[in-house]
C-alpha positions as CSV (number, residue, x, y, z in Angstrom):
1,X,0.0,0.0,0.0
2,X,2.6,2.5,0.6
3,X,3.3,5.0,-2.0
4,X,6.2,7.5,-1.0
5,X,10.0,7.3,-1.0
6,X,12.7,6.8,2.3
7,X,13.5,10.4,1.8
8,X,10.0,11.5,1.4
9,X,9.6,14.9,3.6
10,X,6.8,15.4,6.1
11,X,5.2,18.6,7.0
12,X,2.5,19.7,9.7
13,X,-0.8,19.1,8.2
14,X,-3.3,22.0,8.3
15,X,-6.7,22.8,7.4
16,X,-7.2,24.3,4.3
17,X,-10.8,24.2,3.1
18,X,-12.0,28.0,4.3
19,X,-14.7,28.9,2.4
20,X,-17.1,26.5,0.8
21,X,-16.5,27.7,-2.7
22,X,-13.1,25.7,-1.9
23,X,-15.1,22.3,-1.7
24,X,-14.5,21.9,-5.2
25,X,-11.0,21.8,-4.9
26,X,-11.2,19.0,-2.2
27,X,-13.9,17.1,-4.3
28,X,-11.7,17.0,-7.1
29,X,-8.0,16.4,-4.7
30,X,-5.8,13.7,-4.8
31,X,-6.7,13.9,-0.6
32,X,-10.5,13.0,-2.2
33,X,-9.6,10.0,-4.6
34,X,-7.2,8.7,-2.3
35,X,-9.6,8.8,0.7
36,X,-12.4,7.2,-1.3
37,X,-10.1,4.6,-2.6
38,X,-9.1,3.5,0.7
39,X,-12.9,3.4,1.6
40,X,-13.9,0.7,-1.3
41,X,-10.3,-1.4,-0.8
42,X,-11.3,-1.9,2.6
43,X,-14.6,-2.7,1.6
44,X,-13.4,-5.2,-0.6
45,X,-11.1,-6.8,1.6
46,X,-13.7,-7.9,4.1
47,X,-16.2,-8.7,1.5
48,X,-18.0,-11.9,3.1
49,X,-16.0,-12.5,5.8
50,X,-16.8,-12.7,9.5
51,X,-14.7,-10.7,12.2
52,X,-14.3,-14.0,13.9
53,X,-12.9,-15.2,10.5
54,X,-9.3,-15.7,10.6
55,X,-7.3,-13.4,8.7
56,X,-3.5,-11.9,8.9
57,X,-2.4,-9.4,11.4
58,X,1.3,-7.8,10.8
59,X,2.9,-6.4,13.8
60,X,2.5,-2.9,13.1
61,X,-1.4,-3.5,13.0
62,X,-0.7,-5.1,16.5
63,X,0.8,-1.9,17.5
64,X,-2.0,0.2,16.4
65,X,-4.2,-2.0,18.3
66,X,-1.7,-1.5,21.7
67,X,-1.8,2.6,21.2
68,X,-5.6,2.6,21.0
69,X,-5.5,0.4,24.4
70,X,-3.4,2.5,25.9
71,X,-5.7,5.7,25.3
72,X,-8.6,3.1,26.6
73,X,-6.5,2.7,29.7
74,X,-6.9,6.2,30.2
75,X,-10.7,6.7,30.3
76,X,-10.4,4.3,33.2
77,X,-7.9,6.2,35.2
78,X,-10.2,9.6,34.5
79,X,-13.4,8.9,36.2
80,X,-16.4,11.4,35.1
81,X,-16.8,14.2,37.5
82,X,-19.5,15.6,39.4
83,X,-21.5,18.4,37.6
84,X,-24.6,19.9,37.3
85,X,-25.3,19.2,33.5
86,X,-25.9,15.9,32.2
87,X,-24.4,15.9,29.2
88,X,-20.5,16.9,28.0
89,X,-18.4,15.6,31.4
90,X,-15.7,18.0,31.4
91,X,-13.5,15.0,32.5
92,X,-13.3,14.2,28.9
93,X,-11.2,17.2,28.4
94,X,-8.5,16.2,31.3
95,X,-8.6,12.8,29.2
96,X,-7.8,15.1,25.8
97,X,-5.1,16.8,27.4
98,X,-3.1,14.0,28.4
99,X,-3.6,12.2,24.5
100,X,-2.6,16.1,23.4
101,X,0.5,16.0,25.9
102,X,1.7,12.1,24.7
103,X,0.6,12.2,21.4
104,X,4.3,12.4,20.3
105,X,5.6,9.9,22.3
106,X,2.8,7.6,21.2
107,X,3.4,8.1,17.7
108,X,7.1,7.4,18.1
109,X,6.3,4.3,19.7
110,X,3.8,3.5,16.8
111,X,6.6,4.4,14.2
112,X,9.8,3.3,12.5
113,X,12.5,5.3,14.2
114,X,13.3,6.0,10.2
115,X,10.1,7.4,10.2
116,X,9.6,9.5,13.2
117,X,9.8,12.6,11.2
118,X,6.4,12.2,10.2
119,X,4.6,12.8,13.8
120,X,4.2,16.4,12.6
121,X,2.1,15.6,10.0
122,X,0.1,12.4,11.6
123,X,-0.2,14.0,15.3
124,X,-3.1,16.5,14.6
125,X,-5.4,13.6,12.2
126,X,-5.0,11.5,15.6
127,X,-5.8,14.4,17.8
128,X,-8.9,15.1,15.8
129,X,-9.6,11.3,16.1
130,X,-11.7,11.7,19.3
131,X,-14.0,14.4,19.5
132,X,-13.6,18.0,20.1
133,X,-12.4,19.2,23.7
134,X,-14.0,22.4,23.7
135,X,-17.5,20.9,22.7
136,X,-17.2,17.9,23.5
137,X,-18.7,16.3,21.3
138,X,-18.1,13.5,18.3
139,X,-19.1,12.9,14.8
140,X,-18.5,11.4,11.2
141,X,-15.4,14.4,10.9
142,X,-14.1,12.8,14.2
143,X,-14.6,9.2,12.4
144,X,-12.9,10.1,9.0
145,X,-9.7,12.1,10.7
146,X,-9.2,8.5,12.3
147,X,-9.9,6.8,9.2
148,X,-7.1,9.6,7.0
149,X,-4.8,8.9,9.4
150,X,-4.9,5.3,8.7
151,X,-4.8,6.4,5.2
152,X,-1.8,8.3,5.8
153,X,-0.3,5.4,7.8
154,X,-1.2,3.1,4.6
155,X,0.4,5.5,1.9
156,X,3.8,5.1,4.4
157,X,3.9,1.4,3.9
158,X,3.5,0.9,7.7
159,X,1.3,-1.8,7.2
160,X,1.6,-5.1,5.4
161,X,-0.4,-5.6,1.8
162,X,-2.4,-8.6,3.4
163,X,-3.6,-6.4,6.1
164,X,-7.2,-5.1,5.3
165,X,-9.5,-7.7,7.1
166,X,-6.9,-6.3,10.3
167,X,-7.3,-2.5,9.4
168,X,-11.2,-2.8,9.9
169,X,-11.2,-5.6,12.1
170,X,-8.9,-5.5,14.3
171,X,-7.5,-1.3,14.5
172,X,-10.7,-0.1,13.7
173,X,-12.9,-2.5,15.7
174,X,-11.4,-1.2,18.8
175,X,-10.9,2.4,18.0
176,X,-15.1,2.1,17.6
177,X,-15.0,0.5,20.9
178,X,-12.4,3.3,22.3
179,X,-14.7,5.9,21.1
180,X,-18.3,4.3,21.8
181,X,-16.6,4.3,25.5
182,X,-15.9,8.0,25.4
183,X,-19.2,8.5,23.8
184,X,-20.8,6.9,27.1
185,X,-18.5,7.5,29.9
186,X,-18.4,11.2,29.3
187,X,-21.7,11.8,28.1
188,X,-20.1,13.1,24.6
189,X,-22.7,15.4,22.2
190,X,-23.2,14.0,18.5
191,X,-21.5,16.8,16.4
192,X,-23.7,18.4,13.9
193,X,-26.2,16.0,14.2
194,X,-29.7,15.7,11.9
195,X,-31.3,13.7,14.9
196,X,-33.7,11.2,13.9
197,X,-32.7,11.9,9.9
198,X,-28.8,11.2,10.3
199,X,-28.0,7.4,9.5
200,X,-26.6,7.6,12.7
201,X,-25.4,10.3,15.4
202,X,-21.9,9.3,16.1
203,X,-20.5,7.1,13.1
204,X,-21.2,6.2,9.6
205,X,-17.9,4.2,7.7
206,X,-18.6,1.0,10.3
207,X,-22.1,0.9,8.2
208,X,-20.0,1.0,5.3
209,X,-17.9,-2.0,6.1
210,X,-20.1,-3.9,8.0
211,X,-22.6,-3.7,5.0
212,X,-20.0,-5.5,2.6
213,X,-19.2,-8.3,5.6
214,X,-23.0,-9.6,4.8
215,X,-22.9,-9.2,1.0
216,X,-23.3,-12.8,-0.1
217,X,-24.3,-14.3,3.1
218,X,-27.0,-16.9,2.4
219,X,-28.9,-16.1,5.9
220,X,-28.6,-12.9,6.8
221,X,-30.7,-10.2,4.6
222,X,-31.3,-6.4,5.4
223,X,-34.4,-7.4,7.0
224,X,-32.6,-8.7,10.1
225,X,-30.6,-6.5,11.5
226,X,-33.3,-4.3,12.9
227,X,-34.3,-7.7,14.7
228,X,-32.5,-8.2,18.7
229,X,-32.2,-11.9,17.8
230,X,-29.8,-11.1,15.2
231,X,-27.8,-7.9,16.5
232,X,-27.8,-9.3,20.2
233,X,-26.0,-13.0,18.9
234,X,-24.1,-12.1,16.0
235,X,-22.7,-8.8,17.0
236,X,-19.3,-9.9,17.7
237,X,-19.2,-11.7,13.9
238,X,-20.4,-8.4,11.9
239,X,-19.6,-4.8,12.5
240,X,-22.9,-4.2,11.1
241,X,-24.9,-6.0,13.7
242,X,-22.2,-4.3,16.5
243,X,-23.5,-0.6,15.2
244,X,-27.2,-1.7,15.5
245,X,-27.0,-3.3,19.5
246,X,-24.8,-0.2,21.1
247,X,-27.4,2.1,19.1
248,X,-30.5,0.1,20.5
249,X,-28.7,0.2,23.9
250,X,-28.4,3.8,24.2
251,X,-31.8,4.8,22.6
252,X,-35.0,4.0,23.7
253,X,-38.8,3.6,22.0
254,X,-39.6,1.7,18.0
255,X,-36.2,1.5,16.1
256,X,-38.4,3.3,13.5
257,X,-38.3,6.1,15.4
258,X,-35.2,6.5,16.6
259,X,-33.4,5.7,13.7
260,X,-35.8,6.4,10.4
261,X,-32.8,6.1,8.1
262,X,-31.1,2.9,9.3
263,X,-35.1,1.4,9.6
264,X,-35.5,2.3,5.8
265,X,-32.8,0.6,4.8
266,X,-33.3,-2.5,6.3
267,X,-36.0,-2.7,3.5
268,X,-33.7,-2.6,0.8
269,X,-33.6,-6.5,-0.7
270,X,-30.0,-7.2,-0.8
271,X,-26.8,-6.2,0.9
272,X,-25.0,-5.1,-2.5
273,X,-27.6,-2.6,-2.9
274,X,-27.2,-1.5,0.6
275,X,-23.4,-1.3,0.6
276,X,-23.5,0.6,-2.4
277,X,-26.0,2.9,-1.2
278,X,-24.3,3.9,1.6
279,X,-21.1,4.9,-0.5
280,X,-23.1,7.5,-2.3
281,X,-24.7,8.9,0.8
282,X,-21.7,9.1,2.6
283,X,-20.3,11.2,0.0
284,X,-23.1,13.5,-0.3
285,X,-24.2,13.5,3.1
286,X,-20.6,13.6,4.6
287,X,-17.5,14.4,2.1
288,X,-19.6,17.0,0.6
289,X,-20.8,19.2,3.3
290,X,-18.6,22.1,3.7
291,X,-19.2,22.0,7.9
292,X,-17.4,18.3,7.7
293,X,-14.9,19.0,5.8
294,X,-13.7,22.4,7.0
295,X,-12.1,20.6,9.8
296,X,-10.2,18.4,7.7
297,X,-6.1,18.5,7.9
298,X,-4.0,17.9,4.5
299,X,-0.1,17.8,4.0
300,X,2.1,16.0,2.0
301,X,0.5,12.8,2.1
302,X,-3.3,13.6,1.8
303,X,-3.3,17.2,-0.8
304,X,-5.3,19.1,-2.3
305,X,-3.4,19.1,-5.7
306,X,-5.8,18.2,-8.6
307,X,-6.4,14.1,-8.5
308,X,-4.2,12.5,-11.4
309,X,-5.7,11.0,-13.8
């Protein structure tokens, strides 16, 4: 997967989408195609297979995993505190601070000491990974600065050509579970969400991925995962399924309700249609809304230079 040279030189990413007149530049980027390519090949890779499936895991994957358990570690040792509002625990923002103050050191423990030179650019998509300290709060911007800086980690050659199925099941798995625990420990706000009319108020690539584990699956149709017997017994074999119980255990009332978009497409007829469905509305509904993507960082190895052809 990796793209760029030994010498290659990093610099500090920055956001650089001001105006919304300058979405067309980032609609037709490199940053864009790249991003969107990464989204499909992951797809791909774990086309039909369970998470329980056995598949390869290089050591660097492992050590992604091990950083995103340390940050876990964390939430533990930072208990919410008392407060008069119910919602946005300002404990999340002692949590924040100590990523922000050991983000470096993390990073160099991720990296290739070769390769430490590029925490400048990779430290502020993994700071943005996790909400925003001021509002605290998390949303799909939050979700795609963890999946760029994947991305960025891929375009490096960190990881090892065989390791898709461990990207999304393994790194990504437990960053959703990292981040479902801020969400719920410190009472997090969805960012920018359309309540009932958003897909979901926290995340929407899982949906992505999860979609593509079921296409081909001779049992399991879009019809069931609205269903407890299915998300409550087969959450820990499809991503999918894992979305569906942590929504239905934090909302109350008819799914329908709560969450009119996922309900409609549970009548869709097959998972194909679903999966690619869900590609074009995340790129209408997320890469192309000027609020999103506003916040989004770019350097040397996501950039706004015209896409080649």
């Amino acid at each position: 997967m990796g793209t760029i040279s030994e010498d290659h030189v990093f610099v500090a990413s920055s956001k650089q989408i001001k105006l919304p007149a300058d979405m067309a530049r980032w609609e037709k980027s490199q940053a864009f195609n790249d991003y969107m390519q990464f989204i499909c090949t992951l797809s791909e890779a774990v086309k039909g297979k369970k998470m329980t499936d056995p598949y390869p895991v290089s050591d660097f994957a492992t050590r992604c995993v091990q950083l995103l358990v340390k940050l876990d570690g964390w939430i533990t040792e930072i208990p919410p505190v008392e407060q008069p509002t119910r919602f946005g625990n300002k404990a999340y923002r002692t949590w924040f601070q100590r990523v922000e103050e050991n983000a470096p050191t993390v990073l160099r423990e991720l990296l290739d000491e070769k390769r430490h030179s590029a925490v400048i650019e990779l430290q502020p998509y993994l700071m943005d990974s996790f909400g925003n300290s001021t509002r605290i709060d998390y949303g799909t911007g939050h979700e795609m600065a963890f999946i760029m800086f994947l991305l960025c980690l891929s375009k490096m050659g960190a990881f090892h050509e065989s390791d898709g199925a461990a990207i999304v099941f393994s790194v990504f798995q437990r960053y959703m579970e990292l981040v479902r625990r801020l969400q719920t420990v410190y009472k997090m706000e969805p960012a920018g969400s359309h309540g009932v009319w958003s897909l979901d108020d926290f995340q929407f690539v899982p949906f992505i991925w999860g979609s593509a584990q079921f296409i081909g699956h001779p049992k399991i149709m879009p019809a069931h995962f609205v269903k407890p017997d299915y998300y409550e017994n087969f959450d820990g074999d499809f991503m999918f399924l894992g979305c569906i119980k942590f929504i239905c255990s934090v909302k109350k009332g008819p799914f329908a309700e709560h969450s009119n978009q996922l309900w409609n497409i549970s009548g869709v007829p097959m998972w194909t249609k679903v999966n690619q469905g869900l590609i074009k509305m995340y790129q209408a509904e997320v890469l192309a809304k000027f609020p999103v993507v506003q916040h989004v960082f770019f350097g040397s190895l996501l950039t706004l230079k015209p896409a080649e052809a």
